[in-house]
C-alpha positions in Angstrom: 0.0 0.0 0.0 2.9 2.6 -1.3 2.6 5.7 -3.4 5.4 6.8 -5.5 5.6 9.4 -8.3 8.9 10.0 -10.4 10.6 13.1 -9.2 12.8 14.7 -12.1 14.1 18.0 -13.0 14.1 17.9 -16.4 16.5 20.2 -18.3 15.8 23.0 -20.9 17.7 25.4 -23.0 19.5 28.2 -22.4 16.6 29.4 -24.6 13.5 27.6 -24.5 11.8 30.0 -28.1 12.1 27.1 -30.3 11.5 23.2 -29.3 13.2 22.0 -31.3 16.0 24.2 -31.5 18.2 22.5 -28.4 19.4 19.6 -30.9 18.3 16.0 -30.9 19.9 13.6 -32.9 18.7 10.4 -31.3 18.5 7.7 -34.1 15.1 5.8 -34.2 14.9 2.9 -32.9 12.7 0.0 -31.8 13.5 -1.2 -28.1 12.9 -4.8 -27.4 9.4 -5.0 -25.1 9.7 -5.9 -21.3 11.4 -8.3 -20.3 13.0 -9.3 -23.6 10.0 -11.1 -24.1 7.1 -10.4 -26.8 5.0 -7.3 -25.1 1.3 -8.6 -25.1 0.1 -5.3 -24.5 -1.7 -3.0 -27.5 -1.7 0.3 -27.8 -4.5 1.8 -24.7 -7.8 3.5 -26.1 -9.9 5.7 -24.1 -12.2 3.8 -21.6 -15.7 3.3 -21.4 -18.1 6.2 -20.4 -17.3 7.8 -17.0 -18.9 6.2 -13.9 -19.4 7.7 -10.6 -16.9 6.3 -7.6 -18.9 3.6 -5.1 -18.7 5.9 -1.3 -16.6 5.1 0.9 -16.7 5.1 4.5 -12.8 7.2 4.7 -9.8 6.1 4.6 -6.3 7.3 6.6 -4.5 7.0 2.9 -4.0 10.5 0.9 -4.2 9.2 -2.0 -7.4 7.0 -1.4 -9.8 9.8 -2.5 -13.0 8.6 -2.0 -12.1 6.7 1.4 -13.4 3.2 -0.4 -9.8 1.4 0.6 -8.4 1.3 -2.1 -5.4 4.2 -4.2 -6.7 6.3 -6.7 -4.6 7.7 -9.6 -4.6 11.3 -10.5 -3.8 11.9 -13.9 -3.6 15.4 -16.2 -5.8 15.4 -19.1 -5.1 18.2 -21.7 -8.7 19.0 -23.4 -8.7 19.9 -27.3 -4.9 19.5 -29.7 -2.4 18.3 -27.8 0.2 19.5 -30.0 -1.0 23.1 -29.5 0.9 25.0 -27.3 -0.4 28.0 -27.6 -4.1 26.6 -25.8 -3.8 25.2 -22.1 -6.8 23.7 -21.7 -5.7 21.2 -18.8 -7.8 19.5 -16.0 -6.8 16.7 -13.5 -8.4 13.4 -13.5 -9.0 10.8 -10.7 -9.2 7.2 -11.8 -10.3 5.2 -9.2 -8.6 1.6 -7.7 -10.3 -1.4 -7.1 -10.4 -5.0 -5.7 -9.4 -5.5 -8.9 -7.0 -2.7 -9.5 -6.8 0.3 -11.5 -10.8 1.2 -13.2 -10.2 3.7 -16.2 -14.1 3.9 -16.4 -14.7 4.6 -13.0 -13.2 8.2 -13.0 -14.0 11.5 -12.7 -12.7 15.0 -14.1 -11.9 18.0 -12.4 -11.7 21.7 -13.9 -11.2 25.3 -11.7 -15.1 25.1 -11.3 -15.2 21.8 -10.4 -12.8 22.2 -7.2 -14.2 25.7 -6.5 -11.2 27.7 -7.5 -10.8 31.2 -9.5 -10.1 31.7 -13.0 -6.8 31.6 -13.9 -5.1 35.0 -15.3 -2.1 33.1 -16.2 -1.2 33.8 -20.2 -2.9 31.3 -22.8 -4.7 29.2 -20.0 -8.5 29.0 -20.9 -10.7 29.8 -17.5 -11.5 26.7 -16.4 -7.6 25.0 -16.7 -5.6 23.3 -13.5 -2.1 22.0 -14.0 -1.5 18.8 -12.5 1.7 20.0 -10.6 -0.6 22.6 -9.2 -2.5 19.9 -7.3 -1.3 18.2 -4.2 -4.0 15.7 -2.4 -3.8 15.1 1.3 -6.3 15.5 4.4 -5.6 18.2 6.1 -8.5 17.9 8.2 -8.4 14.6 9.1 -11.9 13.2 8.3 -10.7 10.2 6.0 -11.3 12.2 2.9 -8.5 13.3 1.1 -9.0 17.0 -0.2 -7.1 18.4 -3.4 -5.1 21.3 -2.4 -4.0 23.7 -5.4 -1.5 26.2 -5.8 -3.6 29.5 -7.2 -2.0 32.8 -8.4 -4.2 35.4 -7.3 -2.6 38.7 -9.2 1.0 40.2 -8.6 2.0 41.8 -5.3 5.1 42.9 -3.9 6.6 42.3 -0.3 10.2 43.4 1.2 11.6 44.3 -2.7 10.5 41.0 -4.1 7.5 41.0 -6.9 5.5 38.1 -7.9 2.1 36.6 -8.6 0.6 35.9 -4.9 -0.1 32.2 -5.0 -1.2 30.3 -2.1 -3.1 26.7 -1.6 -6.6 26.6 -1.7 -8.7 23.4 -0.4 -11.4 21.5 -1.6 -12.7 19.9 0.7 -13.0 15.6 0.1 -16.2 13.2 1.1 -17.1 9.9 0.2 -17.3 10.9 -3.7 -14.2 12.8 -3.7 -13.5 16.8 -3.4 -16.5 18.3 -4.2 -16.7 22.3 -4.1 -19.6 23.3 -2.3 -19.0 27.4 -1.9 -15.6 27.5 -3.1 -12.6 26.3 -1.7 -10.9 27.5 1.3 -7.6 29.4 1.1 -5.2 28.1 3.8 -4.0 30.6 6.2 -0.3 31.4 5.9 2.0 33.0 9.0 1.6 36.7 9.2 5.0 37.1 7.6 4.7 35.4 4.1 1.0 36.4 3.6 1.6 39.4 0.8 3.2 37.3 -1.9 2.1 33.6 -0.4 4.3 30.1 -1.2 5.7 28.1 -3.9 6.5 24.4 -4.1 3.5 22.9 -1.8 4.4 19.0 -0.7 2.3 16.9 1.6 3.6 15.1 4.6 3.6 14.0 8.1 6.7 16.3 9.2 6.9 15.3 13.0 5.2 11.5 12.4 1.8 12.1 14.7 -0.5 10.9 12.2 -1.8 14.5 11.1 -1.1 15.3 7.6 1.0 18.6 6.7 2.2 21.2 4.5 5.6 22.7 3.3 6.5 25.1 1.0 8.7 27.8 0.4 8.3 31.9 0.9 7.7 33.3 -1.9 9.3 36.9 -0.2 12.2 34.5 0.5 12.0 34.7 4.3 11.6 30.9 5.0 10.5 27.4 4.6 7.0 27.6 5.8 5.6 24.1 7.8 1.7 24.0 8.3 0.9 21.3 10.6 -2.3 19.4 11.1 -5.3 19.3 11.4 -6.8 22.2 9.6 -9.8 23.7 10.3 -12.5 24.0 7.5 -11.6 27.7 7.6 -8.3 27.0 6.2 -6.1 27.7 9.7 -3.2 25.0 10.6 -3.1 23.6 14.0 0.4 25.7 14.1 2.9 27.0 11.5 6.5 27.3 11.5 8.8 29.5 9.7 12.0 28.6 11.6 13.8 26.9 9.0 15.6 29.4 6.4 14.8 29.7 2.9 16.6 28.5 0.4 16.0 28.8 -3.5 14.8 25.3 -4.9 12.3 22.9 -4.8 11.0 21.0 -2.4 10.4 17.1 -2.7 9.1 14.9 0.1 8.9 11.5 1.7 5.4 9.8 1.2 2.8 9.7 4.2 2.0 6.0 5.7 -1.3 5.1 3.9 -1.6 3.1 6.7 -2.2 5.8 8.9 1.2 4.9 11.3 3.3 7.2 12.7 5.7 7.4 10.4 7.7 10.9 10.1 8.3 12.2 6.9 11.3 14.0 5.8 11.7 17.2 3.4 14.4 17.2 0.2 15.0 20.9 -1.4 16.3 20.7 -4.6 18.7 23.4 -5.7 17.7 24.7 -8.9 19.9 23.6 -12.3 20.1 25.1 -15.5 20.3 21.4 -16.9 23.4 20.4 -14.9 23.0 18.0 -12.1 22.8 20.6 -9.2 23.0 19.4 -5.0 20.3 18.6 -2.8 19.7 19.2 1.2 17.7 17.0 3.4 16.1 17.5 6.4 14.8 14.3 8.4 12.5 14.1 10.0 12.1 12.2 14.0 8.3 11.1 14.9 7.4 13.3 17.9 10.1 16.0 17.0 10.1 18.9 14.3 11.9 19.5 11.8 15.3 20.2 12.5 17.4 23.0 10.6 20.4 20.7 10.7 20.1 19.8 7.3 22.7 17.4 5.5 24.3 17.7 2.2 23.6 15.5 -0.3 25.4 14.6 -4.1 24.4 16.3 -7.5 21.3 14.7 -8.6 18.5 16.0 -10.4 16.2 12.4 -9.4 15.2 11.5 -6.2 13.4 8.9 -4.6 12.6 7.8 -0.8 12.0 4.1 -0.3 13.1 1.5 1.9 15.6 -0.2 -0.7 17.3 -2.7 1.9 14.6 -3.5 3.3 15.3 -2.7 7.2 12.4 -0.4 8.0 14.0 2.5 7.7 13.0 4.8 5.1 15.8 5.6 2.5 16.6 8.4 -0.2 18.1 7.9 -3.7 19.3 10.9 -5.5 21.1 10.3 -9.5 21.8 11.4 -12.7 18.4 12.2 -14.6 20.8 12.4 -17.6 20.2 16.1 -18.2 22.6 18.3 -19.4 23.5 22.1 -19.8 24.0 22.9 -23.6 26.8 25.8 -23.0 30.4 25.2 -23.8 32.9 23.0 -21.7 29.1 21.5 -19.5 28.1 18.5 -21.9 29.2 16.1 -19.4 29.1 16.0 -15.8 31.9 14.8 -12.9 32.8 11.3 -12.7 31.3 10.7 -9.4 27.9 12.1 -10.6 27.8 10.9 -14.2 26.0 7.9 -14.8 25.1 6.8 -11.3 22.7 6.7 -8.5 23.5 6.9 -4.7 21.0 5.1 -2.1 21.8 7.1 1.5 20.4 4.8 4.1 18.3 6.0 7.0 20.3 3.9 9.9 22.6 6.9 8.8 25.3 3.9 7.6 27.1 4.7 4.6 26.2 5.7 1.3 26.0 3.1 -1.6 26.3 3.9 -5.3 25.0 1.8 -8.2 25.9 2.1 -12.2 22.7 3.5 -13.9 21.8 1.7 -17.3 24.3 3.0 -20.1 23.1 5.6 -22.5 23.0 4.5 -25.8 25.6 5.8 -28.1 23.4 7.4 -30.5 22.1 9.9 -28.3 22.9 12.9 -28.9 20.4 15.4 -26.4 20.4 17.8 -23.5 17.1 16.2 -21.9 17.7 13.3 -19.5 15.3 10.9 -19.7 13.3 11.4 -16.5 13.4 10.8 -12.8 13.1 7.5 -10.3 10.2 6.4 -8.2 10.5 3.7 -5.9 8.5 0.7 -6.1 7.9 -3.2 -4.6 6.1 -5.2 -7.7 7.1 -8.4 -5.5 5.4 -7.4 -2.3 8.6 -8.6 -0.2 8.8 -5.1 1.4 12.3 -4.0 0.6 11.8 -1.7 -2.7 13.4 -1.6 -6.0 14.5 2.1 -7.6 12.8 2.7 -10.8 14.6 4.5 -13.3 13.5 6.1 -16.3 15.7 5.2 -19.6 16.4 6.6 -22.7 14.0 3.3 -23.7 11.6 3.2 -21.0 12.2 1.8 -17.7 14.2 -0.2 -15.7 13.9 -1.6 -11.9 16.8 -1.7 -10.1 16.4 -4.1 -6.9 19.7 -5.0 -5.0 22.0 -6.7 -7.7 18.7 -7.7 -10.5 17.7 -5.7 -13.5 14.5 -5.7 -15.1 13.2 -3.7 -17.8 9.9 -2.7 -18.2 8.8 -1.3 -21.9 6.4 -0.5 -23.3 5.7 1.6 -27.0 2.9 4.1 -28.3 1.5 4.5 -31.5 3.7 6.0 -34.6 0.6 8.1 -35.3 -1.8 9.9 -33.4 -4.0 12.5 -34.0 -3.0 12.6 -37.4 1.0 13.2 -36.7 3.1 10.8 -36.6 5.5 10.6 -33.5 9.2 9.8 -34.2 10.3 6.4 -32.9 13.0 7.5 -30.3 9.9 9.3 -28.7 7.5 6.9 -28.8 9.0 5.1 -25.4 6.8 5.2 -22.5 8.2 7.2 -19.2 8.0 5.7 -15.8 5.8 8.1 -13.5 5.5 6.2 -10.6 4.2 3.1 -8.7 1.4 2.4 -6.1 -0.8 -0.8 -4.6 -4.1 -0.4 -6.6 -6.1 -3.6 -5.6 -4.4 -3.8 -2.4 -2.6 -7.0 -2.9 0.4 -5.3 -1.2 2.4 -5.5 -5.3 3.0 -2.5 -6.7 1.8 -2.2 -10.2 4.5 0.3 -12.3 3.3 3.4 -13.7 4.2 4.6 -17.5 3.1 7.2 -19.7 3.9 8.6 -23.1 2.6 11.7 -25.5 2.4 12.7 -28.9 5.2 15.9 -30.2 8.4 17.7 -28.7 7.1 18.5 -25.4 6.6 15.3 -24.0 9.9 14.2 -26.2 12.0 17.0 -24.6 10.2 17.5 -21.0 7.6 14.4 -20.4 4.8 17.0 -20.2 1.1 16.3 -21.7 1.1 12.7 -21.1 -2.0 11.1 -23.4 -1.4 7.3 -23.1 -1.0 5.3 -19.2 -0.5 1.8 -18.6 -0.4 0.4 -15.0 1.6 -2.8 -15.3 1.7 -6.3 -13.5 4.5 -5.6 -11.6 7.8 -6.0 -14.0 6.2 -7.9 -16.7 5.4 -7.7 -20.2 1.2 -8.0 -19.2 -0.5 -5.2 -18.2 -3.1 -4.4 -15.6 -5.2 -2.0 -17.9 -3.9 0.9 -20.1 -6.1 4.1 -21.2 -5.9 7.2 -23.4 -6.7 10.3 -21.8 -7.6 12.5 -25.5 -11.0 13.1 -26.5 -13.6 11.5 -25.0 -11.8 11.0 -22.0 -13.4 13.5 -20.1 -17.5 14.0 -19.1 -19.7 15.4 -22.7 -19.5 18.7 -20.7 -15.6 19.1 -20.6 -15.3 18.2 -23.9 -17.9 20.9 -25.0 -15.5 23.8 -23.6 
């Protein structure tokens, strides 16, 4: 009963203007399916009509959404061409679990009205369009119903010399059908001190491990790390907050919560920012019963992260790597021998670090984009996890000394364009526990065009694998038709 989502930063440009311009010379080729064996999966269509969740009676995991026991998937659906850059039209998805996993049909689709939120004044994004990264979904409250918490730019203002859009989290509230805005959503109260321009980077966890889920996020005025503790009242206001920790510029990744509702302490990454080299990381752990302490510890150059248990001890782990991304200036196309290429695993019983070879690059690449992140995942069920890495092919699990890869391909054409071959690899996005067998099924994804090529962004095609094998659980399409007759109107 694990959650995991691939955590990458994926590198651009100097100058993002043209796509295409950054240089790609990856030959096309066609990667041998899972396994090595002969992939037995097609290429997903787009379920059956949308059907209302079955209620459930709550539920202490954050990503069980309508509290029925079993881990729900949120996905982004992009409404109308998604070649066209120049329309965001985006919504977020829940596609709900199962005894018998994963149910495309039973899903339901979420604009701005939808969860009660604003319209958007951002450039080129239609009214009633979310990003996906905007949305984080944990219970603040506590009443077994996860809510779906989205960072919302509400105009520019200006505090202490520094300017910005103010953005801060606003909540709608979950129930037994999932978040469901009935008056609008709440905005969460923020300390006196970062108020004016509000946060950035909003994780989920349980900081100091007493069962209440939390928020972190960073100052946008550049004062501090901001921790919001549970519960939250319906008005919005933490039990406490905490700006003791001091800001630093980045982004913030964190451990996942128990879905088991234990008292399991999660701890906070920040992620110092990269302009496509691998760039350091600092990690604050975290002690059940304690807070978060600001004696943080230096970690490698990585741009993926994972935490995990990946020797299988009880302690929760982090892996940080090579995402394989690289800064296209003069004298930076390759990075230092002791971050090129590798992944290191820094256990939590605070013994020492070990480092493992990542897959090798094939020689005919020739690009600045890594191919994604890592996500931690058990497809065995024997509690000690594996470290799934995204390839410049798909995927392959790492656990202790075995190597597995998981494949799979999307169509040559869709929507009338045909996709080149070196793109048409699916990307590992994460792993979770759908039917609750205690397996992980593996997450993949894959769009049509440059930007999911370069960045992995507008997925359109999922599969949800059995474990490391060549069979699949169920795969869907999220393009037309995916969402309610309503959505697809707009």
């Amino acid at each position: 009963m694990k959650s995991r989502s691939v955590l990458s930063a994926l590198a651009v440009c100097a100058v993002l203007a043209p796509l295409t311009g950054c240089g790609d010379g990856t030959a096309d080729r066609e990667p041998p399916p899972s396994g090595g064996a002969s992939s037995a999966t097609g290429v997903p269509g787009v379920p059956a009509e949308s059907r209302r969740p079955a209620p459930g009676k709550g539920s202490e995991d954050p990503d069980d959404l309508n509290g029925d026991g079993f881990r729900d998937l949120v996905v982004p659906v992009s409404l109308g061409d998604g070649h066209d850059t120049t329309r965001i039209d985006g919504r977020v998805a829940v596609v709900h679990g199962s005894a018998k996993g994963l149910d495309p049909s039973t899903r339901t689709v979420h604009g701005r009205r939808e969860l009660g939120l604003p319209s958007s004044p951002q450039d080129h994004a239609e009214p009633g369009s979310v990003s996906r990264k905007a949305v984080v979904t944990a219970d603040p409250d506590g009443d077994g119903f996860p809510d779906a918490v989205t960072s919302v730019a509400l105009g520019t203002a200006e505090d202490g010399g520094v300017s910005a859009s103010r953005t801060v989290p606003l909540v709608t509230w979950g129930g037994p059908g999932g978040p469901v805005a009935k008056g609008g959503a709440s905005e969460v109260r923020l300390p006196r001190s970062v108020s004016e321009l509000g946060v950035e980077s909003v994780v989920r966890g349980d900081l100091d491990g007493d069962g209440h889920h939390d928020l972190a996020a960073l100052a946008q005025n550049h004062s501090s790390m901001v921790l919001l503790h549970g519960p939250f009242t319906r008005a919005g206001a933490p039990a406490r907050s905490d700006t003791g920790l001091p800001w630093q510029e980045g982004t913030l990744v964190a451990d996942d919560i128990d879905p088991s509702g234990g008292p399991r302490a999660t701890s906070l990454l920040l992620h110092r920012p990269s302009d496509g080299e691998q760039s350091g990381n600092l990690l604050y752990p975290a002690r059940v019963g304690a807070p978060l302490s600001g004696e943080s510890t230096r970690l490698r150059a990585g741009n993926a992260h994972a935490f995990g248990d990946f020797d299988g001890d009880g302690r929760r782990d982090v892996a940080v790597g090579d995402d394989g991304a690289r800064n296209n200036e003069p004298g930076y196309e390759t990075e230092a021998p002791e971050v090129d290429g590798s992944l290191t695993v820094y256990p939590g019983d605070g013994g020492e670090p070990v480092t493992h070879r990542l897959p090798e690059v094939p020689e005919d690449v020739n690009t600045y984009y890594g191919p994604g992140g890592f996500a931690a995942a058990d497809p065995d069920g024997d509690g000690r996890d594996g470290i799934l890495v995204a390839t410049y092919e798909g995927a392959t699990l790492i656990d202790g000394d075995r190597r597995t890869a998981v494949l799979r391909r999307g169509p040559a054409k869709a929507d009338g364009r045909r996709t080149p071959a070196r793109w048409r690899h699916a990307r590992p996005v994460g792993a979770a526990d759908f039917d609750g067998d205690g397996k992980d099924e593996l997450i993949l994804n894959r769009g049509p065009g440059g930007l999911f090529g370069h960045y992995g962004e507008r997925p359109t095609h999922w599969w949800i694998t059995e474990g490391t094998t060549s069979r699949d659980r169920t795969s869907f399409r999220t393009t037309s038709g995916f969402g309610t007759p309503e959505d697809e109107g707009r």
